[in-house]
N, C-alpha and C positions, 0 to 999 in steps of 0.2 A: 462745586463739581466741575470737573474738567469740559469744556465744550467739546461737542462732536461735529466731524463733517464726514459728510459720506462720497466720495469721488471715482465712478465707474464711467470711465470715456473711452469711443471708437477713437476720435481725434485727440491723439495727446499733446495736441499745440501748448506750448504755455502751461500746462498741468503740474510739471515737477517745479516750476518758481511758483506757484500757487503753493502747493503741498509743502514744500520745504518752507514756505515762509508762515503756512499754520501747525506747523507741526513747528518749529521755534519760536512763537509766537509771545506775549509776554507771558507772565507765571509759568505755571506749567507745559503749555502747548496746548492744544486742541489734539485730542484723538482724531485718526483719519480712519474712517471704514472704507474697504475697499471690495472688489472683486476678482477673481481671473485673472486679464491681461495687466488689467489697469497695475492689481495689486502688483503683480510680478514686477512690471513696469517701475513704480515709484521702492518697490525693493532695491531694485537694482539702481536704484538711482539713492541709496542709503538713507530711506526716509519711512521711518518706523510706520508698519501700517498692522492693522487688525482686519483680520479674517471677517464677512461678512457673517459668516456660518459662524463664528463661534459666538452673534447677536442674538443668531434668531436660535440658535441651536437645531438649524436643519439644513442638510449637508444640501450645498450643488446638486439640480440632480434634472434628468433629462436634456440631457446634452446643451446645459447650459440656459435651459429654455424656463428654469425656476430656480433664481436665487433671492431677487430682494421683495419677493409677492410674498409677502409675509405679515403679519403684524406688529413685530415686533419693530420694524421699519418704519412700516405707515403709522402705527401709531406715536413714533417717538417724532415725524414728520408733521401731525397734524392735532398733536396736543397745542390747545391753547396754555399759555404761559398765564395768560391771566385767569384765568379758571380754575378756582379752586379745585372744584370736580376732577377736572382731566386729570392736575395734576397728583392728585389722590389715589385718581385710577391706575397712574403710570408705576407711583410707588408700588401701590399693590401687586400688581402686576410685574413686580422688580425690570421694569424697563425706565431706558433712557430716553432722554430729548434727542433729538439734531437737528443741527444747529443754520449748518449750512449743505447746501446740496450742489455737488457740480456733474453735471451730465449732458454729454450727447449722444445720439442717437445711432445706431446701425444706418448705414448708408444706402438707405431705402432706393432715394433720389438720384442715386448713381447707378445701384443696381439695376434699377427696374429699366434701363435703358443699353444694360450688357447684353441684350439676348440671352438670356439664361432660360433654362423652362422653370411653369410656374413653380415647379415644387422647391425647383432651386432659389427663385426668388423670394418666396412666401418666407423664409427661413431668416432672412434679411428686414420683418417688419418686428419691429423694437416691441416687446410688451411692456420689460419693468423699469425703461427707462422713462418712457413717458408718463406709467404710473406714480413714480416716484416725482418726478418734475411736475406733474399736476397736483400732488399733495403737497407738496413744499409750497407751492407757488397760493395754491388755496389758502396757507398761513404765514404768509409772505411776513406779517407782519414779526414775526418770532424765528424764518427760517430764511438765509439768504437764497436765492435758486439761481443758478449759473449754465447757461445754455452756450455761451460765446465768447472765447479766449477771450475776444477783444473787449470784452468786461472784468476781466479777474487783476488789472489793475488797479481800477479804480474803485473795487472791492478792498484790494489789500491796500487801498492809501486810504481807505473810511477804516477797515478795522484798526490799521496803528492810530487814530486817531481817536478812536469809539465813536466816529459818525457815520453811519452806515444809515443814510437820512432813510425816512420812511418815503420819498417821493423816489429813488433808488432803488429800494427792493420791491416797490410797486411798479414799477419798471421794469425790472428785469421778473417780476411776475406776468408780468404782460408778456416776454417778450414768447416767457414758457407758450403761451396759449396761439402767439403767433407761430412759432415753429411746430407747436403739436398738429393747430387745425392744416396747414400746408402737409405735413406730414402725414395726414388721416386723408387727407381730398386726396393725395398723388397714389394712396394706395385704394382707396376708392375709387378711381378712375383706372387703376390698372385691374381691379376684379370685377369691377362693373363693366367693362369694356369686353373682358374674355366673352364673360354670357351674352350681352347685348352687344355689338357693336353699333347700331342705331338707333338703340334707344335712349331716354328721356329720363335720367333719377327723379324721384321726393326731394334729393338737394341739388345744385346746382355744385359740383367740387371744384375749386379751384384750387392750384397749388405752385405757386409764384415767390421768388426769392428778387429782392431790390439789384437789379444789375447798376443802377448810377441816378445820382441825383440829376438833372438837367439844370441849366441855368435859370432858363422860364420856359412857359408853357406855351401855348397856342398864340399868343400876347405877353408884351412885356410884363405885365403886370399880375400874372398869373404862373405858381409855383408847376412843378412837374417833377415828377422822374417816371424810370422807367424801369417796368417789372419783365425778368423772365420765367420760363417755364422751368421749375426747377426739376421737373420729372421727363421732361422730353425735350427733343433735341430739334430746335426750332432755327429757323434762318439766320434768323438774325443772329439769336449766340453767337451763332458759328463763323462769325463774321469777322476781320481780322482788319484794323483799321490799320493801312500804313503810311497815312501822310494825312496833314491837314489841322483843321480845328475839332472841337471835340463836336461831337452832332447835337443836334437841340431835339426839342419834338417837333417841330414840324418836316424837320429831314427827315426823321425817323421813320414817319408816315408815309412819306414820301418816297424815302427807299424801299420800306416794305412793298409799296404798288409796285413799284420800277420794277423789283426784283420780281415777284410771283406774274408780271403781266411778261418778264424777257421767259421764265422757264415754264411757263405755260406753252412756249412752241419749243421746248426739250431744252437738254441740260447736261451734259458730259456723258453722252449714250441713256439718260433715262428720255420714256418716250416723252413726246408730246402731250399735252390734256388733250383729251378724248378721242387717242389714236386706236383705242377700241371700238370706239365709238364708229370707227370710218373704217375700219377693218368687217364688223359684222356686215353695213350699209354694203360692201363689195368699193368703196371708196379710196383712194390712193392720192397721196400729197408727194410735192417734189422735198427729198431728204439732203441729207446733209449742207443745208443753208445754216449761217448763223445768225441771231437774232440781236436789233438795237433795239432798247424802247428810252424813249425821252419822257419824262415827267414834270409836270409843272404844276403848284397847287393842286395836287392830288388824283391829277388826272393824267393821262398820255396825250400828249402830243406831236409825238413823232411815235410810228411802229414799222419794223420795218424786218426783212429777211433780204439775206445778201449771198452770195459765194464768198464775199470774204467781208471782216469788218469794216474795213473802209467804205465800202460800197453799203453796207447796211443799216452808216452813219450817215451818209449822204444822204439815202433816202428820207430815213426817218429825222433828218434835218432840212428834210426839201419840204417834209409836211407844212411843218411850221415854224422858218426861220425866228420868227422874233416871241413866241413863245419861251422855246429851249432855253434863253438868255439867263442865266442863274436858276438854270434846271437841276436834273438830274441826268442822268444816262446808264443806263445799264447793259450788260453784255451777255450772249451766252458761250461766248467760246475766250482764250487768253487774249488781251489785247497785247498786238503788238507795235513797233516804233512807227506802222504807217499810219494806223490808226488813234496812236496817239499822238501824233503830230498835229491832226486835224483837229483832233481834243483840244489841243492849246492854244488855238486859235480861239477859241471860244470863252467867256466868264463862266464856268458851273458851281455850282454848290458840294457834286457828289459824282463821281466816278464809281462804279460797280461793277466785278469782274470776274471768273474762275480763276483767274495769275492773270500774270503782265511777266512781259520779258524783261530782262534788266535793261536794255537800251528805253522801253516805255514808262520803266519807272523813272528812269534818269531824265527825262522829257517831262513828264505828268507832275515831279516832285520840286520842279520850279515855280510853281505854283506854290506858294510854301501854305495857301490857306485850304485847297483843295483836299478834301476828303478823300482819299482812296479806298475803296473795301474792296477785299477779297474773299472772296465767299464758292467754296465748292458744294455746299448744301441746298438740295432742291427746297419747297416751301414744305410743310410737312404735315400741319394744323388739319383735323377731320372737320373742325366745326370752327363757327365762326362765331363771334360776341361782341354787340353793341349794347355800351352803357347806355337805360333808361333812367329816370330821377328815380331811385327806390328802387332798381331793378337792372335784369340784364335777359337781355334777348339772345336766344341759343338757334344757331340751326347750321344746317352739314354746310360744310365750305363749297361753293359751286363749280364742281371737277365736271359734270355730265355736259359734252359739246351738244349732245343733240340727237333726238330719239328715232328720227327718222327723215328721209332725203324723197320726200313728193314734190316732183317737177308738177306743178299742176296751172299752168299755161301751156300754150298750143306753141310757143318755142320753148326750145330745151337750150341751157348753156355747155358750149365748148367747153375741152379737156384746161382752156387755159382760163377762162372765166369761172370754172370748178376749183382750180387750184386758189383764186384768189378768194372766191367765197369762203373755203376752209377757212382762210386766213382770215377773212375776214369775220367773222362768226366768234374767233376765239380773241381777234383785238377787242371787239364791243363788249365782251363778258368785262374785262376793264376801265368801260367809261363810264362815267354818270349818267344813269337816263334822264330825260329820253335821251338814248344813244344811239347815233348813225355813224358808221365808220363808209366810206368812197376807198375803194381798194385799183391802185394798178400794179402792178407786178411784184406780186406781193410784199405791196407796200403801202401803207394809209396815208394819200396824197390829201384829206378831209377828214380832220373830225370833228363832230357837233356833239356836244353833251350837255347834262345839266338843264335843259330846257324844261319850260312846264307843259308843251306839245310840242307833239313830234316833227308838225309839219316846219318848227322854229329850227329845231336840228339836224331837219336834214335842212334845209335851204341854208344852216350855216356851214354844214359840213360839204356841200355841191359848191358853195362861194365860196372856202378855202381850199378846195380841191382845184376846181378852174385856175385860181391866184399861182396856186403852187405848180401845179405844170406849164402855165405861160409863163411863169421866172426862171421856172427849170429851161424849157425851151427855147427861153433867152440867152442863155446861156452859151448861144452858138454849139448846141452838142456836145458840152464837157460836163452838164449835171446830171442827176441819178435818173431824168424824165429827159431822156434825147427825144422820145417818139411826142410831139405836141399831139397827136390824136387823146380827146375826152378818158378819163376812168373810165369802165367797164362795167364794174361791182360798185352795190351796196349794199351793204349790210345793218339790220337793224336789230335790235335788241329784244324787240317786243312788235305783234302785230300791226298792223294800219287799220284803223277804224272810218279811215275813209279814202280815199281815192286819191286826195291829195299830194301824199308824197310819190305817189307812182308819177305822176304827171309833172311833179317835179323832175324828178329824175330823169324821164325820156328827155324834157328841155336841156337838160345836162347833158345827153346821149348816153345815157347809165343803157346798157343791154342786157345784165342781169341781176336780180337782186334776191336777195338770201334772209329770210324774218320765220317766226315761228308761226306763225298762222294762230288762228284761234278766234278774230270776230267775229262778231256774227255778222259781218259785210263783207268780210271774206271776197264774196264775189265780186264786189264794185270794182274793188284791187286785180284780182285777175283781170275781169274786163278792160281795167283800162292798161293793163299788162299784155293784153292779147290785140288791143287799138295798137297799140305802139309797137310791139314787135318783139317786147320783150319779154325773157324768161325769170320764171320768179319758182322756186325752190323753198317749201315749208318744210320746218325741222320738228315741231314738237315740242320745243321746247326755248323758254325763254330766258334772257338774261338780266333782268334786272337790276342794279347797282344805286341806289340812292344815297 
């Protein structure tokens, strides 16, 4: 009996060399069952095919939305060969085998990210392709099942050869099950999301497409690659590498920070993170500055706002000179030839940008190992995910700056000690806790992070703030700190539970400082906020980062 394959595909990559070469195949040929487009498709491309309708004997019907949900299909898909029974039943039942099955899917993963409304979208979720590719693959052993051009080679060099090994079509059974569950989570995440926006599934959906393998992981010795979101349109995708080596995972990581901690203070006219937030408070920030942030092992080391790039690499390279050193650097406006001049004065790892002018790329690409990205896509991600052993931890991505602005000491901070608090508030959501950011003109001359107390963090974030503006100072007036006068602001992540870091800070001559409040000693902290003269502003809300 003639072999059958059945071939209904959205992508017709590679299809008509598939189909022409089982439809001439040895002896007689393989029958091709077809559908709709596909069939018209391999017609027109002279390659004899059979009406799917004239298997099951029931015509196309509901707009296309019921052709191979039939029996006569599945069962000729999911008859075991070695089963007497089945195949007794098939006889009876005057139906056939098949053999091989190639399908892909309606382009869920594209649509669902065209803005269409739902009804438009919903039209776009595949039913008989995936049902058809789950029953084939369920009989893998008797049925080949083809999901991905870039297998239907190595398919037609095993069937000229009749080795079409069983480790092969168990493989490419798998890969069915990969593709389907991605394709059920991205449409589960798109209807579970209309009703709930904050809420919690029974499952966890993920729906992730392999963008590249990496070299190695975290460690040499350790494999990696890297997955993206094949349903949403995420930063990183959108990223356009135009110079350099190819990125590992630890850049990757590290760009991701870079990036979400430069557009976290705005990003080609979108606002700032939590310019709502300072809007209801009756709160106001100085605008159109653009934003440096430097990266190093995962954390920032330089943050900084400028009136232009150069001055906003200055600063947030005044932080921490010998950090940056095989950093990163990220931008939120184009960099241009001034600013990348100062760029190449320096070793980095990774440059990050909205554009660059052609004179800064002709600068930045003498570097010929330097990474360039160019990325006009803000961060986009609702929710955030850490791998646990067996598990993964869900919760909303931390957009909210801050619930509330209680001056609650007996001094209040200046228009200009407010503007760097802001700043400061939305650099620490970025640093490892315990995290203290030292802010002067809006710019983090100190950062401490990582610490197992706080009081370790700030005394290291008040010692590299003092360092950095007596070198700035040094400088005879030509670095981003001409004024040698102390930082101003501190900013911290997470309450004081004791008295301690206040007291530090006045030693530094900090005059105000910006935390979410919430001990229950609360008051030692003001107290010793009101000895010294200084004002302290709780928000409500904290920022966390481990």
């Amino acid at each position: 009996m003639k072999k059958r394959a059945l071939i209904s595909v959205y992508d017709k990559s590679g299809v008509s060399a598939l189909a022409s070469y089982l439809s001439g195949a040895s002896g007689d040929g393989w029958e091709i069952l077809s559908t709709g487009g596909t069939a018209k498709y391999l017609g027109e491309n002279k390659i004899p095919v059979t009406d799917v309708s004239s298997v099951t004997g029931f015509p196309e019907c509901l707009d296309g939305r019921v052709k191979t949900l039939h029996p006569a299909i599945h069962a000729g898909l999911l008859a075991r060969r070695d089963l007497r029974a089945h195949m007794e039943t098939l006889d009876r039942l005057g139906l056939g085998t098949i053999d091989l099955v190639c399908v892909n899917l309606y382009p869920f993963f594209e649509k669902v990210q065209a803005g269409l409304s739902l009804e438009e979208t919903v039209e776009f979720i595949d039913i008989g392709g995936p049902a058809m590719l789950r029953s084939a693959a369920k009989n893998y052993r008797d049925v080949i099942v083809l999901t991905d051009s870039e297998d239907y080679p190595e398919v037609i060099s095993g069937l000229e050869t009749n080795s079409v090994s069983a480790e092969l079509r168990k493989r490419l059974a798998g890969k069915v099950f990969d593709l389907t569950s991605a394709y059920d989570a991205a449409i589960a995440r798109y209807l579970l999301e209309l009703d709930n926006p904050a809420g919690y599934p029974a499952f966890w959906p993920l729906s992730l497409k392999k963008g590249q393998s990496l070299r190695y992981g975290e460690n040499g010795h350790q494999s990696a690659a890297l997955y993206l979101s094949a349903d949403r349109p995420g930063a990183l995708a959108g990223m356009e590498q135009l110079n350099g080596k190819e990125l590992g995972y630890n850049n990757i990581r590290d760009l991701d920070l870079a990036w979400k901690t430069a557009c976290a203070f705005g990003l080609g006219g979108q606002e700032a993170s939590g310019s709502a937030d300072l809007v209801r408070l009756g709160l106001s920030e100085q605008a159109g500055q653009v934003c440096c942030v430097a990266v190093k092992h995962n954390t920032p080391c330089g943050v900084a706002l400028g009136s232009t790039l150069p001055e906003a690499y200055e600063k947030a390279y005044a932080c921490d000179p010998v950090s940056i050193f095989g950093g990163i650097v990220a931008f939120t406006a184009m960099v241009d030839a001034a600013a990348a001049a100062k760029l190449s004065g320096l070793f980095l790892e990774i440059v990050a940008a909205p554009d660059y002018d052609p004179q800064a790329l002709e600068i930045l690409k003498k570097k010929k190992n330097l990474r360039i990205m160019k990325s006009r896509r803000a961060p986009s991600d609702k929710t955030e995910c850490i791998a646990v052993d067996g598990g993964l931890l869900v919760q909303d991505a931390d957009r909210k700056l801050l619930e509330k602005w209680d001056v609650v000491t007996k001094a209040s901070p200046d228009a200009a000690d407010i503007a760097d608090m802001i700043f400061g508030l939305r650099a620490v959501m970025f640093v490892k806790s315990n995290a203290i950011v030292v802010v002067k003109d809006r710019a983090a001359c100190g950062i401490g992070g990582g610490q197992t107390n706080r009081i370790w963090a700030a005394e290291q974030a008040l010692a590299r703030a003092s360092s950095a503006l007596k070198a700035a100072a040094a400088g005879g007036g030509t670095g981003p700190f001409t004024d040698a006068a102390p930082a101003r602001v501190l900013a911290s992540d997470a309450f004081f539970p004791f008295a301690d870091v206040v007291e530090s800070a006045a030693a530094a001559g900090i005059r105000s400082i910006i935390q979410p409040g919430g001990s229950m000693r609360d008051s030692e902290s003001i107290e010793a906020c009101d000895k010294h003269g200084i004002a302290m502003v709780f928000t409500g809300t904290r920022h966390f980062k481990h």
